[in-house]
N, C-alpha and C positions, 0 to 999 in steps of 0.2 A: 504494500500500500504506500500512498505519497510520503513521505516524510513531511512532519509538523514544518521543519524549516523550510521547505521549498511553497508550501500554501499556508493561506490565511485561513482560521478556526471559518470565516464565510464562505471561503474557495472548498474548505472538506465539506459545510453542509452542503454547499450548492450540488458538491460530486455525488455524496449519498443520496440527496433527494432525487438526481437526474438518473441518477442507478437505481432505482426504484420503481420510477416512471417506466423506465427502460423494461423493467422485469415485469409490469404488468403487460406492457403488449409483447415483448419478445420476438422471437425471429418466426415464429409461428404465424401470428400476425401480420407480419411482412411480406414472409413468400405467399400469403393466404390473398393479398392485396394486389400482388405485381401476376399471382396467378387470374386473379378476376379483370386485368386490366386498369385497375382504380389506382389512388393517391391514398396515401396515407393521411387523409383529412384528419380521422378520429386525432391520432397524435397529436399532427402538429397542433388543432385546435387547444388540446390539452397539455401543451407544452406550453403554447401561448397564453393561456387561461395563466400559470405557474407563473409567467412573467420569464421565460429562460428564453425565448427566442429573442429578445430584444435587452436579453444582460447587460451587452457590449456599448447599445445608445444611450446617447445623456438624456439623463432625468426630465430635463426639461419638454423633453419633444414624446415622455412614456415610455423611455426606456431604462434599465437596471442602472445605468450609469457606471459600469463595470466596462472591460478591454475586452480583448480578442482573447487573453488567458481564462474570463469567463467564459465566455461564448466555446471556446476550444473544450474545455471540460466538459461543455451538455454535449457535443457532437459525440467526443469521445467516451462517453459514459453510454449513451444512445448507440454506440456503432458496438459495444461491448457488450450488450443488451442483443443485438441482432436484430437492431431497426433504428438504422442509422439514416438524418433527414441531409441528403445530400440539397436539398435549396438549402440550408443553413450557410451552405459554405457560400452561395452567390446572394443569394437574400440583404441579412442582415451585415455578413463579416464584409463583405465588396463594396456592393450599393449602399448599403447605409451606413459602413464608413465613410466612404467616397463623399456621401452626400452633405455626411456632418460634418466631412472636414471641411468641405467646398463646397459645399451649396449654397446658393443666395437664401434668405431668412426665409423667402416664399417657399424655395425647394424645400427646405428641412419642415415648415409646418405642413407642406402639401402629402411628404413621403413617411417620415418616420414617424409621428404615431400611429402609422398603419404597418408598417414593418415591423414596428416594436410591438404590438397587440395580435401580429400571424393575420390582419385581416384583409391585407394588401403585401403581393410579393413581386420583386424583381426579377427580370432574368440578367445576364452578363455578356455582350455580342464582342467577341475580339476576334477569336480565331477565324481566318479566311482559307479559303482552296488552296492558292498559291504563293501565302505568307506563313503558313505552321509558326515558327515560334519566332518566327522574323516581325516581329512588329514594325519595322522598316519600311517592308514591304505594303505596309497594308494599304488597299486599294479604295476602302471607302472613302470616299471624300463628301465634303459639305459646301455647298457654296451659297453666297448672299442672293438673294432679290425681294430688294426693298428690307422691309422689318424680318422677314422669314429669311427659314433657313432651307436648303431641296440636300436631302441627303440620300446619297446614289449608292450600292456594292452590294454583295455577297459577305453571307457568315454561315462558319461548317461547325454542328458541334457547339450545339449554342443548349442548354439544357433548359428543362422546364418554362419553358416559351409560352406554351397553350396552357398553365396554370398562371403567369406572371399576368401581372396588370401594365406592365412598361417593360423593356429591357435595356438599358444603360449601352448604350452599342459606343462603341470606340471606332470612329473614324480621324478624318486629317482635312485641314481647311488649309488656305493660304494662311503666311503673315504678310499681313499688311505692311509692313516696313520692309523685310527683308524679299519676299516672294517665296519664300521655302513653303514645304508643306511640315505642319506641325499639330501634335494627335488633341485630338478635341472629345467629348466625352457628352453625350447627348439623352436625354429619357425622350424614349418612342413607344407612347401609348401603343397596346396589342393592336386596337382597333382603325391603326390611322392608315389612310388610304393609301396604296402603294407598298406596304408592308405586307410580305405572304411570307409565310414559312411551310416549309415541307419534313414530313416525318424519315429519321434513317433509319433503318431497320438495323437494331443492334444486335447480337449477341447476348447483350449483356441484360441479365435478370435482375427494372432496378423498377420503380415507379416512373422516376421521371424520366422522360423520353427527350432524346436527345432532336434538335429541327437543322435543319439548315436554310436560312433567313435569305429572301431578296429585298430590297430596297432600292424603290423604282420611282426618285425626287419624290420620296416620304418631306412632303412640306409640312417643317415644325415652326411654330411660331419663334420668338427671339429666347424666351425662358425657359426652351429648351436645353438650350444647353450649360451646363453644371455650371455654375458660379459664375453665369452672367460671361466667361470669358475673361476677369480681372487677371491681370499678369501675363507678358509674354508666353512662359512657361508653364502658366497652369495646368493646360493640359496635361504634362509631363507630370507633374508630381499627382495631379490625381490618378491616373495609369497604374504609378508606385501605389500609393496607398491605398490601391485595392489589389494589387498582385502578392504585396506582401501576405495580408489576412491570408489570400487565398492558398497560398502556401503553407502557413499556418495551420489551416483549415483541413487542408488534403491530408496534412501529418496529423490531425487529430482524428479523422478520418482513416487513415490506415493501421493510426495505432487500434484502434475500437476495433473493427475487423479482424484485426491481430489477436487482439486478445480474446473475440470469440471467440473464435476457430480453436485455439490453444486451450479455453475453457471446455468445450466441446470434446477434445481430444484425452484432456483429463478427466472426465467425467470415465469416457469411456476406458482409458488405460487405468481405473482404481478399480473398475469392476469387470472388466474382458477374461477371464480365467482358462485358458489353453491346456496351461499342465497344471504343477499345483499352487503358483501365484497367481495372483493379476502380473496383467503383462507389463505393467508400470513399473513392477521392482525389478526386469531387465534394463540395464542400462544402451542399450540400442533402439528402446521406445524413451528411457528418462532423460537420456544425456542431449537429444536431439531438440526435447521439447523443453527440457534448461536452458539450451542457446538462442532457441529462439524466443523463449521468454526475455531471458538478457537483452539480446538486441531489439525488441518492444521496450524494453524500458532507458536504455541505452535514447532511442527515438525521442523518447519523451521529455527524457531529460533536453535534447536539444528544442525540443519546442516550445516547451516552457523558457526555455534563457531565451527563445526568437519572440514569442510573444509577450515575455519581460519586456525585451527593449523595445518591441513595438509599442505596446502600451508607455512606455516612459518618452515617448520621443523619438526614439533613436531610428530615423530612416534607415539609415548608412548600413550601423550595425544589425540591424532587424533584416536588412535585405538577404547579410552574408546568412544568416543562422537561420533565416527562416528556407532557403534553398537546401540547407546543411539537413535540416528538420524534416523536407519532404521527401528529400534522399533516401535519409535514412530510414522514415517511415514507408518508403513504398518496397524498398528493401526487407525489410524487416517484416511485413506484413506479407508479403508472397514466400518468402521461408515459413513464416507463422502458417501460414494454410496451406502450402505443403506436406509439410510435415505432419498438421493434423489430418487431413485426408489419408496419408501414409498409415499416421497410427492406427485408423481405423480401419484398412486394407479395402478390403469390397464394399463394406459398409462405408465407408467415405465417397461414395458414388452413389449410394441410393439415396431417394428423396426422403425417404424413411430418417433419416438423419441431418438431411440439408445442410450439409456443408461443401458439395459438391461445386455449388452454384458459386459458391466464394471465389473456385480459381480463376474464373473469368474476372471476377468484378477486383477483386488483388489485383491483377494486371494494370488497372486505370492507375493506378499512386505510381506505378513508370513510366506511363506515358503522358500523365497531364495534371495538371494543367502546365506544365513544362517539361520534357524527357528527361531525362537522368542524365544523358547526353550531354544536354544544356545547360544541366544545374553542373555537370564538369567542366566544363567549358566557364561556363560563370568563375567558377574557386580558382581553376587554371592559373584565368589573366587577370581575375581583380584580388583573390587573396596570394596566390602564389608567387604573382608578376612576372608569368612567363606570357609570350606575343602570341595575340590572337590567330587561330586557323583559319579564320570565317571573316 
């Protein structure tokens, strides 16, 4: 369990109450919801009832006035539980950072008491066809006429779209001074004209369905976009301050995962009996699911120091440890379901036990919301100071 010195006497109630929560719907629940085609509405409604979806927003606006370190423990407590709310991590920790940190007074009263109360949700649009994790690349653009704004492109992999009320899309306008193109941060009501989204058919066994979004001069009026536009660079630092959360996020997310599957695995290795122990007291089922226990907690540790320094300020430093944190959580979560799958031989395949369905959904903390590739490449050239490949 957390060590007294790493959380506050509120951070361990918050963990038990959301582990709690978690145990009354469990993964039963879950696969019960993503097998009918439906949302996890019952939950989140009564997460949000609880006041945990909106821990992270300030007070003022009806939210917990807590950080991403709160927010990160309901995910994680909820993904430990086996009905982990993946909007959590674009919702609250993205959009409505993003918005509280930069939004004009109108955005913050418009958005977050409905994000903070579960009764109004965001989606997150960055990811395009032909820019993967090149945000350089990206192709959406926005341009003037008159007070409006006509905003043009494609987005792949854009999640729970057809639940969200808006989705915060990241496109690129000129500057006015310079001529460059520099990244701009827009809310596009579901319902506005020129905005379609299309369903991918995934793989992956989750509730929220992933769209891929066109944007065909979706005309938004001036308040669309985040903070009014103050500062050269604004764009740019709102970008950061929701990619960080979001990394953050994905590591609380894969630690929860993690730690089912290795709950699950132990359940079953204290009572599996072959010869004449449980299979648990061979150390070829113990020693496997020790290391991966290690490296879940190992993870955690790095995400709590990343959402330390996010909460406190620290861009810079939040940026390094929270890439360090998703690493290691997506890492460490597909060893974790592995192994328990393994422990459980044939029965780690039947629905009867449901943890099959983990190793696809494990997979995602490798590939995104950044690839492991790129969170190397990141440490490479900015902690290590060796020159860029790319």
């Amino acid at each position: 369990m957390t060590n007294a010195l790493l959380e506050t006497e509120e951070q361990r109630d918050l963990r038990a109450a959301v582990a709690a929560l978690g145990k009354r719907f469990g993964r039963e629940y879950f696969t019960g919801v993503v097998a009918e085609g439906k949302h996890t509405d019952e939950l989140w409604a009564e997460a949000a009832s609880l006041g945990y979806l909106g821990v992270n927003l300030p007070e003022e606006y009806g939210g917990g006035g807590g950080g991403i370190t709160e927010l990160a423990i309901v995910l994680e407590e909820l993904g430990a539980a086996g009905c982990p709310l993946l909007m959590l991590v674009v919702s609250p920790a993205i959009c409505g950072t993003v918005i509280a940190r930069f939004g004009t007074e109108e955005q913050k009263r418009e958005w977050l008491p409905g994000l903070a109360d579960g009764s109004r949700k965001m989606a997150f649009g960055i990811t395009e066809p032909d820019a993967g994790s090149n945000s350089h690349r990206i192709t959406t653009t926005a341009r003037r006429e008159g007070e409006d704004w006509l905003l043009t492109g494609r987005k792949v992999f854009i999640s729970g779209v057809d639940i969200a009320d808006a989705t915060l899309v990241v496109g690129r306008t000129e500057d006015e001074r310079t001529g460059k193109l520099k990244p701009c941060l827009f809310i596009v009501p579901r319902d506005a004209p020129g905005f379609t989204r299309s369903p991918i058919e995934m793989e992956l066994a989750a509730p929220e369905k992933q769209f891929e979004l066109v944007l065909d001069d979706v005309r938004l009026p001036a308040d669309a976009l985040v903070g009014g536009g103050q500062g050269e660079d604004a764009g740019l630092l709102q970008l950061f301050a929701g990619l960080n959360p979001e990394r953050i996020m994905t590591a609380a997310f894969g630690i929860g995962m993690g730690r089912h599957a290795i709950d699950r695995a132990l359940d079953y290795a204290r009572t599996r009996q072959v010869w004449k122990e449980p299979i648990g007291s061979h150390q070829a089922i113990a020693h496997p699911l020790a290391q991966a226990h290690i490296e879940l907690e190992l993870a955690r540790l790095m995400m709590t120091k990343a959402a330390a320094l996010y909460d406190a300020g620290d861009d810079m430093g939040a940026g390094e440890a929270a890439n360090m944190a998703k690493y290691a959580a997506g890492e460490a979560c597909v060893k974790a379901v592995d192994q328990a799958v393994h422990t459980l031989g044939g029965n780690g395949l039947t629905k009867e036990y449901g943890i099959a369905s983990l190793i696809t959904a494990a997979r995602v903390g490798r590939i995104a919301p950044v690839s492991r590739e790129m969170v190397l490449n990141f440490v490479s050239h900015q902690t290590l100071g060796l020159p860029k490949s790319y």
